[in-house]
Structure formats: structure tokens, C-alpha cells
C-alpha positions as a Markdown table, in Angstrom:
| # | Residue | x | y | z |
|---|---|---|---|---|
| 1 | Unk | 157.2 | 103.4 | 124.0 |
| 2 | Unk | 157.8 | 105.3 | 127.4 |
| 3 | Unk | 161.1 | 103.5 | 127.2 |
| 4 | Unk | 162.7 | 105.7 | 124.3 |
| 5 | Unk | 161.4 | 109.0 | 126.3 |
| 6 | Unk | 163.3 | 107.4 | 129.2 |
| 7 | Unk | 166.3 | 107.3 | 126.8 |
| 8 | Unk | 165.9 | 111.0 | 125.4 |
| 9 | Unk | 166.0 | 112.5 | 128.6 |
| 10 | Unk | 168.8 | 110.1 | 130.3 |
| 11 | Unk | 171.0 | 111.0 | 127.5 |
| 12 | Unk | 170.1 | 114.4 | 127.3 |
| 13 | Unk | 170.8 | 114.7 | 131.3 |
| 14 | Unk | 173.8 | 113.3 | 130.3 |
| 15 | Unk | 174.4 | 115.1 | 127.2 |
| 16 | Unk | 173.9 | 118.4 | 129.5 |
| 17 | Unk | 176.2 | 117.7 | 132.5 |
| 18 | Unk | 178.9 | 115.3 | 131.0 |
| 19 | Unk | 181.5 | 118.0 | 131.3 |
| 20 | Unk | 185.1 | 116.3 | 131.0 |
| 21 | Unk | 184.5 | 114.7 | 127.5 |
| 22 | Unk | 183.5 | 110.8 | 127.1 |
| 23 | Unk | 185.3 | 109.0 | 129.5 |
| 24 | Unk | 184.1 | 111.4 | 132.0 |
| 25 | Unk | 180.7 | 110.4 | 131.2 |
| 26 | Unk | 180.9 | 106.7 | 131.4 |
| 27 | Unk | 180.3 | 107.1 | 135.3 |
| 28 | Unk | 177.0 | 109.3 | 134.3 |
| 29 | Unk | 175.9 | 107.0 | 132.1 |
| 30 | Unk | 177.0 | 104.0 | 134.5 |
| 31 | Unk | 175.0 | 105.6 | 136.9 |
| 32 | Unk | 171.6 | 105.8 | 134.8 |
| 33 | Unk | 171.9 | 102.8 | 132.4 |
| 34 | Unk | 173.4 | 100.3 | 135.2 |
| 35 | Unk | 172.2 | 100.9 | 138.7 |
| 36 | Unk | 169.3 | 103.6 | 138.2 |
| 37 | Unk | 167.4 | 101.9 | 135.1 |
| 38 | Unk | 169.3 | 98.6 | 135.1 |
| 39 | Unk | 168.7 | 98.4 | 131.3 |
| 40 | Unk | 171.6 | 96.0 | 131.6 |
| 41 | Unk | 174.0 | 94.6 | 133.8 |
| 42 | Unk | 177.6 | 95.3 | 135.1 |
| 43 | Unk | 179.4 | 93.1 | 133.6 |
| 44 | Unk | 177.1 | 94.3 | 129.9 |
| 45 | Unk | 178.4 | 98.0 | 130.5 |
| 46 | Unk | 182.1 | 96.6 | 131.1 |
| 47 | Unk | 181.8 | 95.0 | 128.1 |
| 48 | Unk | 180.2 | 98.1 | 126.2 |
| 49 | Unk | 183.1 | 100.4 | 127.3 |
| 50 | Unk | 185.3 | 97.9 | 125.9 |
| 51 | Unk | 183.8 | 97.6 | 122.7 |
| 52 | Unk | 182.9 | 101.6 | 122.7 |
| 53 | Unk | 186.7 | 102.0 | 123.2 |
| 54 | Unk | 187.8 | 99.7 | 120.3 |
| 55 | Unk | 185.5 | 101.2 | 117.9 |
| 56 | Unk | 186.6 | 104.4 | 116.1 |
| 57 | Unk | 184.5 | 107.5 | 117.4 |
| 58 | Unk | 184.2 | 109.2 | 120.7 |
| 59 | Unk | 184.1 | 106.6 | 123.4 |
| 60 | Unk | 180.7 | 108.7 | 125.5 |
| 61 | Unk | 178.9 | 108.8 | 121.7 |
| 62 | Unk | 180.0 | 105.0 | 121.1 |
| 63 | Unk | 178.6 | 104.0 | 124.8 |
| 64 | Unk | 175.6 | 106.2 | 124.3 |
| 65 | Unk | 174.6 | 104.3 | 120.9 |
| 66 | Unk | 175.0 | 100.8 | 122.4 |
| 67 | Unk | 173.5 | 101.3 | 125.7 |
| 68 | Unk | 170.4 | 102.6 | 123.8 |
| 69 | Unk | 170.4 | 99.6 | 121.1 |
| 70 | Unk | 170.7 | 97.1 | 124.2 |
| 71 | Unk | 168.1 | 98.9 | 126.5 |
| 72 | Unk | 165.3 | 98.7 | 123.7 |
| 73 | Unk | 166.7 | 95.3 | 123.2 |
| 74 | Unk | 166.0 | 94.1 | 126.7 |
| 75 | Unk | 162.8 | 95.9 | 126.5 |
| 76 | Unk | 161.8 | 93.3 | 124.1 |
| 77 | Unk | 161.2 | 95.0 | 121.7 |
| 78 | Unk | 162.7 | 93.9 | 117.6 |
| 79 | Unk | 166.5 | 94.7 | 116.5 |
| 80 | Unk | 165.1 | 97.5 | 114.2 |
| 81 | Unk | 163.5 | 99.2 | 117.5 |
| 82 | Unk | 166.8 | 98.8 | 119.3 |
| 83 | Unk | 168.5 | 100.6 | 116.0 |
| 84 | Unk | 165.8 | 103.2 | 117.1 |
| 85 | Unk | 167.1 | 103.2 | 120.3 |
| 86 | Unk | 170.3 | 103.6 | 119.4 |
| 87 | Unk | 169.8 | 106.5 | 117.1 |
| 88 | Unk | 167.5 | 108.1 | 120.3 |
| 89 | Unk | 170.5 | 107.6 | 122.8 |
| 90 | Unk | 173.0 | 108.6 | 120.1 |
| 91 | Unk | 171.2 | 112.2 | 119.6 |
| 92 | Unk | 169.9 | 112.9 | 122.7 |
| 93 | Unk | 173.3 | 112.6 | 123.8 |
| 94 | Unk | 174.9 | 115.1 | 120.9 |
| 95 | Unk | 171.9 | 117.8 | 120.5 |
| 96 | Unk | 173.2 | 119.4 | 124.4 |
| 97 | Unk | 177.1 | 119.6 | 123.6 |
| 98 | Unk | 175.6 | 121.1 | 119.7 |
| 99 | Unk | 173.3 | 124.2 | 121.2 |
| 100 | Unk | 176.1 | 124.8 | 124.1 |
| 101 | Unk | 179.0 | 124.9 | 121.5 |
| 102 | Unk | 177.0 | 127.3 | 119.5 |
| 103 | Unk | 176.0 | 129.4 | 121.8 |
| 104 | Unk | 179.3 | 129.7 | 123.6 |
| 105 | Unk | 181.2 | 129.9 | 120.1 |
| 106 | Unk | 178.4 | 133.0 | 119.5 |
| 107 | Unk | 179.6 | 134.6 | 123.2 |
| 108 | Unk | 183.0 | 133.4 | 123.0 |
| 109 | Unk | 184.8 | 136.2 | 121.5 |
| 110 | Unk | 182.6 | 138.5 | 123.6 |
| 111 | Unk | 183.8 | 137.2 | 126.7 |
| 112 | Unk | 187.2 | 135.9 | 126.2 |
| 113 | Unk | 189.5 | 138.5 | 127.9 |
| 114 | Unk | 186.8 | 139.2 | 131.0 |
| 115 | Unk | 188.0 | 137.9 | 134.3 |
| 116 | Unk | 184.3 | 136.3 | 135.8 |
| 117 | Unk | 184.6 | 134.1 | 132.4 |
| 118 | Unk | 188.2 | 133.2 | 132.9 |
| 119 | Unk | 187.8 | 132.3 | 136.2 |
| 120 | Unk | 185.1 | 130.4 | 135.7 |
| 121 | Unk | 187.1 | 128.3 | 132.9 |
| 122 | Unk | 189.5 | 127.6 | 135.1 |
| 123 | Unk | 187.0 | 126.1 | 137.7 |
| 124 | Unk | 186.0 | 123.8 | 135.2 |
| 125 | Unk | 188.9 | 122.3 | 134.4 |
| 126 | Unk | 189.2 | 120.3 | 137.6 |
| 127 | Unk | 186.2 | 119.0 | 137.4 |
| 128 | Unk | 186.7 | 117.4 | 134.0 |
| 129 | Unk | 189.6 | 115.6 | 136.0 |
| 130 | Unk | 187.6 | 114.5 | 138.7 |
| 131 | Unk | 185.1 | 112.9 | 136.2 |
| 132 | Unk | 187.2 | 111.3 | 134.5 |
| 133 | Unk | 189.4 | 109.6 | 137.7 |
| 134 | Unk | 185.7 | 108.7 | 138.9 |
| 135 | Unk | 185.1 | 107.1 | 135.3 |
| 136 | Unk | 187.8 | 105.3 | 136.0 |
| 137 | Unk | 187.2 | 103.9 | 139.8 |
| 138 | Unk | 184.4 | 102.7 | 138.5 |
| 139 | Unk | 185.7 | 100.5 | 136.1 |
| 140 | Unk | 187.7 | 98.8 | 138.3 |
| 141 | Unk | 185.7 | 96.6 | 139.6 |
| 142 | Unk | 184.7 | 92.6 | 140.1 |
| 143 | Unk | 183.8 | 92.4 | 136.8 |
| 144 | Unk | 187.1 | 93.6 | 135.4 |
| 145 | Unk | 189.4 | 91.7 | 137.6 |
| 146 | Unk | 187.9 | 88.3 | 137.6 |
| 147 | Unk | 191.1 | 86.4 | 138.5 |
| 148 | Unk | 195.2 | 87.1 | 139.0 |
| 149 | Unk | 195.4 | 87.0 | 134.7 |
| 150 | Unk | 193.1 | 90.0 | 134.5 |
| 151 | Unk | 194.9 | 92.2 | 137.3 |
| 152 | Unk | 198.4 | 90.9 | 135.4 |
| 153 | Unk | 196.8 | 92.1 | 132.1 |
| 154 | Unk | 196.0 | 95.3 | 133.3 |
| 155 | Unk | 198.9 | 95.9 | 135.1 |
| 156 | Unk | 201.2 | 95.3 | 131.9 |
| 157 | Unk | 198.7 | 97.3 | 129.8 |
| 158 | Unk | 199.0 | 100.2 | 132.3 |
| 159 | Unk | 203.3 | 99.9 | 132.7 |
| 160 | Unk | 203.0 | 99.7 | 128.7 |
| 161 | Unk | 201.9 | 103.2 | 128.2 |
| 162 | Unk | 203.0 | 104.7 | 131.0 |
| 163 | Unk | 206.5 | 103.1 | 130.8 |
| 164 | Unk | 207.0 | 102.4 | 127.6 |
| 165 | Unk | 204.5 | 104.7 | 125.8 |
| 166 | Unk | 203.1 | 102.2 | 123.6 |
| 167 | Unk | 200.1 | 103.2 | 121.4 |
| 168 | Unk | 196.6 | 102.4 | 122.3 |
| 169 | Unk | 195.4 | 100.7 | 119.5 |
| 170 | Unk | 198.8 | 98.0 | 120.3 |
| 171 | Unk | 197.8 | 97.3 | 123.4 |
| 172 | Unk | 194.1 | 96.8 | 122.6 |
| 173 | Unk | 194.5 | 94.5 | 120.2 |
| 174 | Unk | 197.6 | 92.7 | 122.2 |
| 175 | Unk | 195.4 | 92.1 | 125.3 |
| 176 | Unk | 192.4 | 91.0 | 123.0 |
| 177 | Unk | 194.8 | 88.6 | 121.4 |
| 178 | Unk | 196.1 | 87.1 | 124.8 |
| 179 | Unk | 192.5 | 87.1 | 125.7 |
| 180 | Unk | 191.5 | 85.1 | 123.0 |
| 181 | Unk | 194.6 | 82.2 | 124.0 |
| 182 | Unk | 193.9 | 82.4 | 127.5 |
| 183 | Unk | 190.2 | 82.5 | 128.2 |
């Protein structure tokens, strides 16, 4: 059972200093679930961003809910504990972001024309940047680029959006489809 107080307070370290939204969590939650805990492998959390990404929610809730489903699962313990687990990840992750909205939504109005709050705003902004580019560095890995086909794919997934400003949800289910011929 010390394994789901492990998750609470991961997620809710997480939960508390994931600024930057959910991609710039993933290297947070990287960091805990991958190389500090190693409640699963590289290659597993590669494959849980994917899947977090393709799913419809927020991709640092999504990640959050199937790194704690697989860490209880590699704990040993039944599906219905890793459910647990996932439901423990998912909340502990949420209840942060919840009091600081409300307490900042309760101060907001308050605050909103003072210069120490608007400068302080504007620090933060890079930050959630930096996260997110470090999200990203992360995932490109060994993992991700197994051979010349997987550096073409993402190199035609990247000039699609950027060039050609294709949506998402096309190229996700375009490079799953010429995954599934391919490999």
C-alpha cells in the first residue's frame, strides 16, 4: 500500500509545479515515473504519451491516469487495484491546479492592474515554454527513432503541420495507419 502514497504525493509534486499545462509536465512526470521510481520503462512512457495524446482529454491528466494504472500494475497488485491507482494518480494530479485556480480566481480581480502581479505573470510565461521545449527533448529519444522509417515519419508529420497546417487528429491517425503496414 505505500505504493499509492508514493503516487499521491508524485502527482501532487507534479500537480503543484507543472506550470506550462500538460505537455509541459510530461518531462516531470518522466522524471518521477521513469528514471526516479522506474514504475515502468522508457519505451512504456513513449508509448503512454502516445496513447495519452490520442485519447480525448488533457494529455498531463491522460498520462497521469495511465502511469498510475501501470505502476500499481507492476506492483503486482489486481487490475481493480491498478483502476485504484489510476484514479489516485488522476486526482492527486487535479486537486493542486483546483485550490490554485480558486484561490487565484478569489485574488484575481484584486490584483489584476498591480505591477508586482503583472510582472510576475509575465515571468511565468517563459517558463511554460521552456517546459514544454524540455517535454519535448525528451521525447526524442532511442526509443522514438528506432530506425530511418521513424525519423522519416516524424519528419513528414512535423513538415505536415508546420508546412501544410494539417490537423492533428489527420496526422495521428495517418502515421498509426502507416505504422500498422509497415511494422
Amino acid at each position: 500500500m505505500m505504493i499509492f502514497l508514493q503516487l499521491i504525493w508524485v502527482f501532487l509534486k507534479i500537480g503543484t509545479f507543472g506550470f506550462g499545462g500538460g505537455y509541459a509536465m510530461l518531462s516531470l512526470i518522466q522524471e518521477e515515473v521513469v528514471e526516479r521510481h522506474a514504475w515502468m520503462s522508457k519505451q512504456e512512457f513513449t508509448d503512454l504519451v502516445a496513447i495519452s495524446q490520442m485519447t480525448p482529454g488533457p494529455i498531463g491528466i491522460n498520462t497521469a491516469t495511465y502511469a498510475g494504472y501501470t505502476a500499481i500494475q507492476h506492483a503486482g497488485y489486481a487490475s481493480s487495484m491498478s483502476m485504484l491507482g489510476a484514479a489516485v494518480a488522476t486526482i492527486a494530479l487535479c486537486i493542486p491546479s483546483f485550490v490554485m485556480i480558486l484561490v487565484i480566481s478569489y485574488f484575481f480581480l484584486k490584483f489584476r492592474s498591480n505591477v508586482y502581479f503583472t510582472s510576475a505573470m509575465r515571468g511565468i510565461r517563459p517558463l511554460g515554454v521552456s517546459l514544454i521545449a524540455l517535454a519535448a527533448l525528451s521525447l526524442a529519444n532511442v526509443e522514438n527513432f528506432v530506425d530511418p522509417i521513424s525519423t522519416l515519419l516524424f519528419l513528414a508529420a512535423l513538415v505536415a503541420v508546420i508546412k501544410f497546417k494539417l490537423h492533428p487528429v489527420l496526422i495521428l491517425a495517418g502515421t498509426a495507419l502507416i505504422g500498422l503496414a509497415i511494422y
